[in-house]
C-alpha positions in Angstrom: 33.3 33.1 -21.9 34.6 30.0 -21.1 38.3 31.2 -21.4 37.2 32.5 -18.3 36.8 29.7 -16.8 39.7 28.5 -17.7 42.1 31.2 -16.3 40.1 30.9 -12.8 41.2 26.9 -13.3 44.8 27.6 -14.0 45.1 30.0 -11.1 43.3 27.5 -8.3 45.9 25.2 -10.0 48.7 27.0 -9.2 48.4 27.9 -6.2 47.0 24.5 -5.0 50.3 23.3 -6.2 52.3 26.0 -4.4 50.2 24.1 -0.9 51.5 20.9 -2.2 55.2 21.2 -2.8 55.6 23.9 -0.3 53.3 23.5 2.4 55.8 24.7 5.2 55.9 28.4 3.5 52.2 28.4 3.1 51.6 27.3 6.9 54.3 30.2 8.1 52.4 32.9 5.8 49.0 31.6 7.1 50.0 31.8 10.6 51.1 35.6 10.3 47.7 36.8 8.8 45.1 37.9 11.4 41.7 38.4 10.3 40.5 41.7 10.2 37.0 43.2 8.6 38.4 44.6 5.4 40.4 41.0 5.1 36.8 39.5 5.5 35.6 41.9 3.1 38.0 41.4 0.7 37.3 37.6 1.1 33.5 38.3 0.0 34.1 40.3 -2.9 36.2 37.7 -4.7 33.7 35.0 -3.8 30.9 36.6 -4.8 32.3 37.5 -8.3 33.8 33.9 -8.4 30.3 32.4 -8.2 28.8 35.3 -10.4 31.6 34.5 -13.0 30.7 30.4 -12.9 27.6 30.9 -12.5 27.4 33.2 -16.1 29.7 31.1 -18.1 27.9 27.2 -16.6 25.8 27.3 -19.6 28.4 27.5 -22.0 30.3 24.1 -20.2 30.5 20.7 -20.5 29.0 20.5 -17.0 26.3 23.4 -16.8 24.3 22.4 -13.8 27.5 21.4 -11.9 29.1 24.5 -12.0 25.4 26.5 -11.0 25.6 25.1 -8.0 29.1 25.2 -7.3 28.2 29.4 -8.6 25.6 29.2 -6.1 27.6 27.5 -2.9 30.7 30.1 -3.5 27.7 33.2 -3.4 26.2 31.2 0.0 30.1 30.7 1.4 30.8 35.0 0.8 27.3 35.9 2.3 28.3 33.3 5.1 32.2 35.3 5.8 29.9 38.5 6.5 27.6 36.9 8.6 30.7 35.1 10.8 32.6 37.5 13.0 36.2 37.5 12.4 37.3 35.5 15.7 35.1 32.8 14.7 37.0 33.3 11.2 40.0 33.4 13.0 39.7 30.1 15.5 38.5 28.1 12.3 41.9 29.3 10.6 43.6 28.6 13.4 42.0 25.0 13.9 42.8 24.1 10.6 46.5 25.0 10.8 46.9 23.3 13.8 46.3 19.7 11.3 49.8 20.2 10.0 51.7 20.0 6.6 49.3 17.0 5.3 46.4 19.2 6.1 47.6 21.8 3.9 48.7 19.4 1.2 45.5 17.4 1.3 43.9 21.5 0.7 46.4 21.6 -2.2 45.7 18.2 -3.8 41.5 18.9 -3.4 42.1 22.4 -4.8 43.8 21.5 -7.4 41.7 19.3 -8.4 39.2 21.4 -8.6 40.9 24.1 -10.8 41.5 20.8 -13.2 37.7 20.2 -13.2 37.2 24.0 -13.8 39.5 23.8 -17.1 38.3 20.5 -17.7 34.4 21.7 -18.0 35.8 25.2 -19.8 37.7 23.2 -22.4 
């Protein structure tokens, strides 16, 4: 189960590093997306199953408790992209890519490590 875990690490990973060393490609594919409902949709199904996933495999982690609540939060966040309509979605996207290519680095550098805390726990 954990191998699970691991993957979902390895993934943040790489795409956290794709914000860091190319931030100006992320900010221009950002930019184009407008949020619609199925994008919001889409948006709660993979963080539902995201916290589902941590939340089932915690127990078999170096950091069980940790990874509940972080399980928990990402279950709370998808519940929260339904409840928020997609302009308020939108102007919060927009907002942050106003902060510039640090902005989006400092995204990469926190995701990524994240996805090493994920593998980290998992291994």
């Amino acid at each position: 189960m954990a191998a699970i875990l691991t993957v979902i690490g390895s993934v943040v990973c790489l795409i956290s590093l794709f914000a860091i060393v190319f931030p100006r490609r992320l900010l221009k594919a950002a930019r184009s997306i407008t949020i619609t409902t199925p994008l919001r949709f889409i948006a709660f199904v993979v963080r539902i199953l995201l916290g589902i996933i941590i939340t089932l495999v915690a127990g078999s982690t170096k950091f069980p408790q940790t990874l509940q609540i972080i399980g928990i939060l990402l279950i709370v966040s998808g519940v929260a992209v339904l409840l928020v309509g997609n302009a308020r979605i939108q102007s919060l996207m927009d907002w942050f890519l106003r902060r510039g290519l640090d902005s989006i680095r400092a995204g990469g550098v926190a995701g990524f490590i994240f996805g090493g805390f994920l593998i980290y726990a998992a291994v």
